[in-house]
PLY file of the C-alpha trace (Angstrom):
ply
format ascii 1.0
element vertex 431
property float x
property float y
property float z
element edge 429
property int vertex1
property int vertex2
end_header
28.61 26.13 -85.85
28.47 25.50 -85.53
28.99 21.13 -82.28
26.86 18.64 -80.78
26.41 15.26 -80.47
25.04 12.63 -78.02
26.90 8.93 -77.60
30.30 7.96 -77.04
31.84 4.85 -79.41
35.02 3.73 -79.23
36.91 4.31 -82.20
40.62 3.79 -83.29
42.56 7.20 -84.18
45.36 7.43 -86.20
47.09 10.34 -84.98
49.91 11.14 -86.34
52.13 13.14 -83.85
51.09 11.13 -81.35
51.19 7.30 -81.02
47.03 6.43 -79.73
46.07 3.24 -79.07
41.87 2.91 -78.83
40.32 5.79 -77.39
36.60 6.38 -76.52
36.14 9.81 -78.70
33.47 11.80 -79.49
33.69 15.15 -81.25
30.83 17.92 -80.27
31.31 21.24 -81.09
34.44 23.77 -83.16
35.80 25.67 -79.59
38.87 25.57 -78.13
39.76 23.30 -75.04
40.60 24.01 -71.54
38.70 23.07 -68.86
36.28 24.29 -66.12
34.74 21.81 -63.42
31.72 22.05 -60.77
31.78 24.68 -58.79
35.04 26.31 -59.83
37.66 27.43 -56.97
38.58 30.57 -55.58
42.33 29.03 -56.72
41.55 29.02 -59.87
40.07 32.66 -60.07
43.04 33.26 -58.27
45.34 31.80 -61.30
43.72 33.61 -63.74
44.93 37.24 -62.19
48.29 35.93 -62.07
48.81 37.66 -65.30
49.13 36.18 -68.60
49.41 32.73 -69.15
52.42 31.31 -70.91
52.75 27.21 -71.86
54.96 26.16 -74.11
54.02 22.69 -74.30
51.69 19.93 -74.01
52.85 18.79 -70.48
52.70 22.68 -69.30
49.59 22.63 -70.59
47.99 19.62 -68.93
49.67 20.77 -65.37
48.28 24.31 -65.91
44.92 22.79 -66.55
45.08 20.42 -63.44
44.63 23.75 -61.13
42.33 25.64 -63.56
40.25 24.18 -66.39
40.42 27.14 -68.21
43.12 28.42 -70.07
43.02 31.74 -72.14
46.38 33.14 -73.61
45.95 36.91 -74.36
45.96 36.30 -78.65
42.71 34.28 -78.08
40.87 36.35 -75.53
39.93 39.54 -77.28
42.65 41.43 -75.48
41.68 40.69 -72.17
42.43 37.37 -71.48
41.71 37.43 -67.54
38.07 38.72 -68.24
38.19 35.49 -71.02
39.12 33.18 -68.37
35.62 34.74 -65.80
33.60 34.81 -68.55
34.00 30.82 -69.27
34.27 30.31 -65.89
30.47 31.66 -65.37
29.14 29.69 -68.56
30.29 25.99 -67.18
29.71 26.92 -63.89
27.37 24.19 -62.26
28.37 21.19 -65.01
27.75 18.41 -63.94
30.72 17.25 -65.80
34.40 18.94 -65.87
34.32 21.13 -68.54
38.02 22.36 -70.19
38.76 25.08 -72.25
41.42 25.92 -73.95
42.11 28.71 -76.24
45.81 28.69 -76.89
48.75 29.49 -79.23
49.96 25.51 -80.05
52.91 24.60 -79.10
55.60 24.25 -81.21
55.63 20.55 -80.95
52.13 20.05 -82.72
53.33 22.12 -86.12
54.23 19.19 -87.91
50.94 17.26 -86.62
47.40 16.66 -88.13
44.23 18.55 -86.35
46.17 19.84 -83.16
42.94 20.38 -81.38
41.77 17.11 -81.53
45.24 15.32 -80.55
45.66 17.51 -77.86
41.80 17.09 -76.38
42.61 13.50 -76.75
45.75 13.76 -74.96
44.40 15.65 -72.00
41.10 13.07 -71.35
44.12 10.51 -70.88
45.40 12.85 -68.11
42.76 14.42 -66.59
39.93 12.51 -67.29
36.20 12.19 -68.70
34.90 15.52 -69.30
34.05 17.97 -72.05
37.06 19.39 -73.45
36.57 22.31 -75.87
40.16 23.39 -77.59
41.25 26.06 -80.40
44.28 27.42 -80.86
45.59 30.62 -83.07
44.88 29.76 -86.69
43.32 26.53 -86.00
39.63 24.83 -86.08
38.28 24.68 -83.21
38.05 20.83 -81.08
35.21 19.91 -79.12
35.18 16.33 -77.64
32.90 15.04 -75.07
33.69 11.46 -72.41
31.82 9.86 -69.98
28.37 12.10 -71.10
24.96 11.13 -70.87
23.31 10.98 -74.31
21.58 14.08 -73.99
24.87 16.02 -74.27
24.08 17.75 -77.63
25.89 20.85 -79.11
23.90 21.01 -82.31
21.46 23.86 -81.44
23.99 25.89 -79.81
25.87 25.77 -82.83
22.63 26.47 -84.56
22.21 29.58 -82.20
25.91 30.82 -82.88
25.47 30.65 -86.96
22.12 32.77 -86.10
24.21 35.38 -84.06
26.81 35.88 -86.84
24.01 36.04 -89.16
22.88 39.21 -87.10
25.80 40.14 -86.31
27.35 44.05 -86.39
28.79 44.95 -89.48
28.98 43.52 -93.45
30.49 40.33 -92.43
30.48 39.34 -88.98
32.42 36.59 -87.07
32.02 35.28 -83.89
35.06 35.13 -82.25
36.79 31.97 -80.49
35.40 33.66 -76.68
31.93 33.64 -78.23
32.15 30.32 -79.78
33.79 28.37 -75.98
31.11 30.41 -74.18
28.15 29.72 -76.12
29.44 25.73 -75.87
30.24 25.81 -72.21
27.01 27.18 -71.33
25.15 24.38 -73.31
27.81 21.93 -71.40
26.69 23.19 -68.10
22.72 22.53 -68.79
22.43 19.35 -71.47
19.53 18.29 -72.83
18.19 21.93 -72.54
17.49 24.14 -74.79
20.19 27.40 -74.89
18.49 30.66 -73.64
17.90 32.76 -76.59
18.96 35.90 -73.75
21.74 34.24 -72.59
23.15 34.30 -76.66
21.96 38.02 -76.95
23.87 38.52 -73.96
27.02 37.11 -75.24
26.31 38.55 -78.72
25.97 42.22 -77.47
29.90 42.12 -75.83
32.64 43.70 -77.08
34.55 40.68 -77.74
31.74 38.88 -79.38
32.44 39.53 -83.03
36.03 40.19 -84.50
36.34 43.63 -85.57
36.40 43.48 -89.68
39.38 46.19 -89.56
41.32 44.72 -86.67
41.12 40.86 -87.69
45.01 40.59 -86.15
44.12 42.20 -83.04
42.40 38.80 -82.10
43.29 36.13 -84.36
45.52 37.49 -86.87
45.32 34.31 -89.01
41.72 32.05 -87.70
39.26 32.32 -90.15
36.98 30.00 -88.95
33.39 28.95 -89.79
31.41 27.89 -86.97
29.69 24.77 -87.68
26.47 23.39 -87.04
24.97 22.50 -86.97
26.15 20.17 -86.44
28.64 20.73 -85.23
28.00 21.65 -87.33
30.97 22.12 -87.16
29.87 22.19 -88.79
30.96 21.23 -86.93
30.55 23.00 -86.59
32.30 22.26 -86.40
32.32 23.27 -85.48
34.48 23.60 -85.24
35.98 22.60 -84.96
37.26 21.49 -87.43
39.06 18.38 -88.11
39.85 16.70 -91.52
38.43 13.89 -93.40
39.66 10.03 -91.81
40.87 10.44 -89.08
38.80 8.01 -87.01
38.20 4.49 -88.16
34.78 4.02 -90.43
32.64 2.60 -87.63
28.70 2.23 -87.83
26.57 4.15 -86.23
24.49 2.66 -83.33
21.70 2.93 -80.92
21.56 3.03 -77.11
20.67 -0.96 -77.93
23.53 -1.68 -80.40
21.42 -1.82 -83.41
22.38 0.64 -86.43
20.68 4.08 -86.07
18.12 5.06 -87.88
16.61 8.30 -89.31
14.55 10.00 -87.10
12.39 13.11 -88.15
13.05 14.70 -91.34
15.45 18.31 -90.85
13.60 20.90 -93.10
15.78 23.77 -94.97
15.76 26.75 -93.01
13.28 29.59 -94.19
15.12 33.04 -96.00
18.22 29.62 -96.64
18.66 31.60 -100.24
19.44 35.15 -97.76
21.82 33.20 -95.53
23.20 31.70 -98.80
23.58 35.36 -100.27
25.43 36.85 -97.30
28.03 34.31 -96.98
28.49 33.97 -100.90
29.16 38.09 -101.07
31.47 37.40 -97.99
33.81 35.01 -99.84
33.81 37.19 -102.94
34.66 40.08 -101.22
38.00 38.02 -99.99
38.38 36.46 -102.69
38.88 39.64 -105.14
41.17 41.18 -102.23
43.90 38.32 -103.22
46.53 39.59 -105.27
46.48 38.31 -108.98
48.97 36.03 -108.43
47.37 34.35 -105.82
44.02 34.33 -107.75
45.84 32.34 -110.40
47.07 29.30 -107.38
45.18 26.00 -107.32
43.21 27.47 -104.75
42.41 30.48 -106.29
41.24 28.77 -109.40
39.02 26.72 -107.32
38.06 29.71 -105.03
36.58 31.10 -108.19
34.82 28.24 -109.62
33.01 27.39 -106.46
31.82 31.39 -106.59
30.54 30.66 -110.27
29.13 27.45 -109.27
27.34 29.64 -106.35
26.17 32.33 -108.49
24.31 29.79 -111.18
22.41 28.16 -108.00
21.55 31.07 -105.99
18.64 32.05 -107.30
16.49 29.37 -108.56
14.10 29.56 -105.91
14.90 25.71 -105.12
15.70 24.74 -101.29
18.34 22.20 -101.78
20.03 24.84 -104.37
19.91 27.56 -101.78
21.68 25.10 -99.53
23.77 24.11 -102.07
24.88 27.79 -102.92
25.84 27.99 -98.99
27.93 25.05 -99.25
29.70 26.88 -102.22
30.20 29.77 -100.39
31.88 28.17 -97.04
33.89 26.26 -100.03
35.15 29.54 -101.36
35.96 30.71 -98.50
37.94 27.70 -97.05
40.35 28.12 -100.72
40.92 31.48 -99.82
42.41 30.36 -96.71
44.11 27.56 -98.18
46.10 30.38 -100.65
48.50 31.25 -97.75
47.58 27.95 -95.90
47.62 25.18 -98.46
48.48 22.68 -95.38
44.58 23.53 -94.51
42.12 20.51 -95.48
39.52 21.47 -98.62
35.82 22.14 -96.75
33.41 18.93 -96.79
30.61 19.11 -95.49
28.53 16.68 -92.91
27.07 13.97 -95.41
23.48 13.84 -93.39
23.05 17.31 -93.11
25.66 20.07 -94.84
23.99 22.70 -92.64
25.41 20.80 -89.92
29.11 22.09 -90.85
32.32 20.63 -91.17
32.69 16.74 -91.40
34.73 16.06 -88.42
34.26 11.91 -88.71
33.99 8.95 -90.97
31.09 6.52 -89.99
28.87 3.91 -91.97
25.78 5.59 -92.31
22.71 3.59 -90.80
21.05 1.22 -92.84
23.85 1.55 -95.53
27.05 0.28 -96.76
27.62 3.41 -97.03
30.79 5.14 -94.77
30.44 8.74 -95.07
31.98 11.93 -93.46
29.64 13.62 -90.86
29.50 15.99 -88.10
31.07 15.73 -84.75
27.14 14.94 -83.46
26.02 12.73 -86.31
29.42 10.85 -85.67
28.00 9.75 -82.19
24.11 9.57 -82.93
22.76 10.01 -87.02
20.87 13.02 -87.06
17.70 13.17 -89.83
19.07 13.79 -93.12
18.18 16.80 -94.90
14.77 16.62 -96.13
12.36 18.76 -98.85
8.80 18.06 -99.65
7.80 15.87 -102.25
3.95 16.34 -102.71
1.59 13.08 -101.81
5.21 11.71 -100.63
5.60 13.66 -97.98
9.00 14.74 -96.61
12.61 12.83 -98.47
15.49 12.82 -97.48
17.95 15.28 -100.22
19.65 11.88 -101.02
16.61 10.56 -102.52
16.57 13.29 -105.00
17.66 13.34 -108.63
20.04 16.07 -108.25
23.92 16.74 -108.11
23.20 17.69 -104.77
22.52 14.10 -103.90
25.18 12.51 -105.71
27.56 14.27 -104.44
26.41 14.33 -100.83
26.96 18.33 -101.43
30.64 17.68 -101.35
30.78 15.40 -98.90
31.50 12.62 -101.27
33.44 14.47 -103.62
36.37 16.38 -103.86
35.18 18.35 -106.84
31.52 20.07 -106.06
32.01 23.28 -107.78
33.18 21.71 -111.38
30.13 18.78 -110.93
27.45 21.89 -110.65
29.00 23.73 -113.11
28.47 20.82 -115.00
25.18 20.05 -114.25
23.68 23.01 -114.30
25.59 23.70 -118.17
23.60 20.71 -119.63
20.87 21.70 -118.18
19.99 25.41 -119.35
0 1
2 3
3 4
4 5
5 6
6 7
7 8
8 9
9 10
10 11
11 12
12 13
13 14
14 15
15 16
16 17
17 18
18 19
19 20
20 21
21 22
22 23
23 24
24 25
25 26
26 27
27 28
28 29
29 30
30 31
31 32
32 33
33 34
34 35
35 36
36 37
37 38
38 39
39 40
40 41
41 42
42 43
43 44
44 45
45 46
46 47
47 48
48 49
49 50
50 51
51 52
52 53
53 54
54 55
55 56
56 57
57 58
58 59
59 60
60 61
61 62
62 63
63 64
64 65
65 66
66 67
67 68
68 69
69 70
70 71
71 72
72 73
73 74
74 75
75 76
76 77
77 78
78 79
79 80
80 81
81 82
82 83
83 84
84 85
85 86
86 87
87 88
88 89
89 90
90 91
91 92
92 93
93 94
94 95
95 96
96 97
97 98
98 99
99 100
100 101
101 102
102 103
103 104
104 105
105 106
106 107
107 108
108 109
109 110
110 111
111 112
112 113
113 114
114 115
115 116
116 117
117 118
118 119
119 120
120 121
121 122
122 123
123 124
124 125
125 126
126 127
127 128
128 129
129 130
130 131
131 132
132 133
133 134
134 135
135 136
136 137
137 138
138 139
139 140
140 141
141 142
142 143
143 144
144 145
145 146
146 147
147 148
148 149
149 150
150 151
151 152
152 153
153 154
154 155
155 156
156 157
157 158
158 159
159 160
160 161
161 162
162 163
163 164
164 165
165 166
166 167
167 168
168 169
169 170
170 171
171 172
172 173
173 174
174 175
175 176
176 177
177 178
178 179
179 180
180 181
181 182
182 183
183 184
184 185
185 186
186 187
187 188
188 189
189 190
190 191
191 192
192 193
193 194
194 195
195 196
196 197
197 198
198 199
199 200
200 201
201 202
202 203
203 204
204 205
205 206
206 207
207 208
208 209
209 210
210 211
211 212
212 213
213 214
214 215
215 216
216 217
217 218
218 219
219 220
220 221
221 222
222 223
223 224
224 225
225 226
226 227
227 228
228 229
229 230
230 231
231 232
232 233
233 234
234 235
235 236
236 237
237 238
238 239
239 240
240 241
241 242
242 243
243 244
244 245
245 246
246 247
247 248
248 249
249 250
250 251
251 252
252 253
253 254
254 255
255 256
256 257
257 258
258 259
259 260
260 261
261 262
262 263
263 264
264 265
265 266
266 267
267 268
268 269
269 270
270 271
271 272
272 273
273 274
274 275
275 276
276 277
277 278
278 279
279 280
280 281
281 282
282 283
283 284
284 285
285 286
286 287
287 288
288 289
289 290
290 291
291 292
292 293
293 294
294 295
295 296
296 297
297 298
298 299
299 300
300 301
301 302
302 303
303 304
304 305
305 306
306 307
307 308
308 309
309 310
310 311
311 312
312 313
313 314
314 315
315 316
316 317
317 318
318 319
319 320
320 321
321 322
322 323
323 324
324 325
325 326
326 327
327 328
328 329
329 330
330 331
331 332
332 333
333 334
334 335
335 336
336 337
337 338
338 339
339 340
340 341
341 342
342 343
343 344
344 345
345 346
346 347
347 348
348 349
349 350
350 351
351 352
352 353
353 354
354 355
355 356
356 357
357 358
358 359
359 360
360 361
361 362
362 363
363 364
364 365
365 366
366 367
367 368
368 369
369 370
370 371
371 372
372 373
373 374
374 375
375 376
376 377
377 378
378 379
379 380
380 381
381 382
382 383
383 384
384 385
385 386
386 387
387 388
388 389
389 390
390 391
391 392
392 393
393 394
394 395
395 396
396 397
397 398
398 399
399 400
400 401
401 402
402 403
403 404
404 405
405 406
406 407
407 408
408 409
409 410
410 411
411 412
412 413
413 414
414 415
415 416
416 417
417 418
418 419
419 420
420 421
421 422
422 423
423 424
424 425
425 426
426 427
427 428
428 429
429 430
């Protein structure tokens, strides 16, 4: 939703299938990684016709990658993972940084590990060096880290632009698919600090692989459901993402170009038709929510699938902003317990603390001016974005955390593990 962010801090990781001593990371974006560099090789186009590509582990991986920084296996390309491998090729091409992709099955040796993408993207900057590294594999949320970048290397409005394309998407419930997601970030990889091309994201949108097909699901990614964030990266990052559990990186604080504590820049406004968007996604996780079986609707996360739809349904239509928002959050909450039915090993949705409209939380920082440490987006992780802000009459714009509502005491579920029950009971006392 989705990625983005802007400034690299060195943080400690605490990865558990793999022993990582300090690392400079940043998170950007929910794609999978591979790789593509300047100017990419008639060898590597060359590689990609070989047929389909088959790694088995990390190591295969990173030599693979050392030829060609983009690699496609046939379950992540849409069925054709050679036109997969030219399409990325043509959005990094002219980066001025190497740009990998890789959309993968993961190796066996990851199963028992935490957020796969982001150990191996971690794993392959030690071996192949600074670049943006974008990685997803089958059933997974999306990676996307970014080393040795400028500041102005920012994902967030091309996850913005790739939540707006599965908003307009073909069909009752559309979903961009992992192809869509790496090629919408490569492109934004190959011109930073730009803004992404409305065309060239029509122009992606209107392939055949864009959008998985609603009644062939396991014809691309029988088990991914993934929800791009921002928007962040929102993942949502995004992340998007992209998207990586809560703690993983060491609470650091957030800082300027200067070394002083960030601070919060413009106010972010709540998108216009938010209650719509809100709608759409809501009737989304319902729908796959009452397709469970009834003994799966009576699991922990069925129970708390169906509290976070209630929750939803009470805030939907108030005709409030943050409640519109909120009722979004609830949704992509929903919808993450549906998942977590059959895939309890999946982490519970939180959102980005500045900005839940930015996506998943991919990072743990202290917020600026706080003593606050918070889960954010990949982006706010590595610059704070503005937080969330409504109008407030003679006031101007404030921030949502400034507000007297369960929205900003729980950080919409970013500081809670509970957001459905605390709005349930909130908005009980209330009527």
């Amino acid at each position: 939703m989705h990625g983005r962010d802007r400034k690299i801090t060195r943080v400690s990781l605490a990865l558990p299938a793999f022993a990582l001593s300090r690392r400079r990371l940043m998170g950007a974006v929910v794609l999978a990684v591979g790789g593509l560099t300047v100017g990419a090789t008639a060898a590597a186009a060359e590689a990609a016709d070989d047929g389909p590509v088959r790694v088995a582990t990390v190591d295969e991986m990173i030599d693979r990658l050392r030829d060609d920084p983009i690699l496609v296996q046939p379950s992540m390309g849409m069925g054709d993972s050679a036109l997969a491998h030219d399409v990325l090729t043509e959005a990094a091409s002219g980066a001025e940084l190497p740009v990998y992709v890789v959309l993968a099955q993961m190796p066996e040796e990851l199963a028992d590990g935490e957020r796969p993408g982001e150990q191996v993207a971690v794993l392959l900057r030690d071996e192949l060096g600074d670049g943006v590294y974008h990685v997803e594999f089958l059933g997974e949320s999306s990676y996307t880290g970014v080393w040795g970048a400028p500041d102005e290397y920012d994902f967030r409005d091309a996850y913005i632009a790739l939540r707006n394309a599965e908003e307009n998407g073909p069909g009752e419930y559309p979903r961009a698919s992992a192809l869509f997601e790496a090629a919408v970030v490569a492109h934004a990889a190959a011109s930073p600090g730009q803004e992404l091309p409305q065309s060239v994201v029509d122009d992606y949108a209107s392939r055949p692989w864009a959008f998985i097909p609603e009644s062939t699901t396991s014809m691309a990614d029988a088990k991914a459901t993934r929800w791009v964030a921002t928007l962040a990266t929102v993942i949502g990052v995004l992340i998007a993402g992209i998207i990586v559990t809560l703690g993983v990186v060491r609470a650091k604080p957030l800082k300027t170009k200067a070394g002083v504590p960030a601070r919060r820049s413009a106010h972010e406004t709540v998108p216009e038709q938010m209650a719509d968007r809100a709608r759409k996604r809501l009737a989304s996780a319902r729908r796959r929510f009452e397709a469970l079986p009834g003994t799966e609707l009576t699991a922990d996360p069925g129970e708390k699938a169906a509290r976070a739809i209630d929750a939803a349904e009470r805030v939907l239509d108030t005709g409030d902003e943050l409640d519109a928002v909120g009722a979004y959050v609830l949704a992509l909450i929903a919808d993450r317990e549906v998942d977590r039915v059959k895939r309890p090993e999946r982490p519970a949705f939180r959102p980005c603390f500045i900005n839940p409209l930015h996506g998943e939380s991919h990072d743990t920082v202290r917020v600026g001016g706080s003593s606050i440490d918070a889960p954010v987006c990949s982006t706010c992780g590595r610059q704070q974005g503005a937080f969330l802000s409504v109008r407030k009459g003679i006031r101007g714009w404030a921030p949502y955390v400034e507000t007297d509502t369960v929205w900003a005491w729980t950080g919409y579920g970013a500081l809670v593990g509970d957001l459905a029950d605390q709005v349930l009971a909130d908005r009980g006392v209330r009527r």
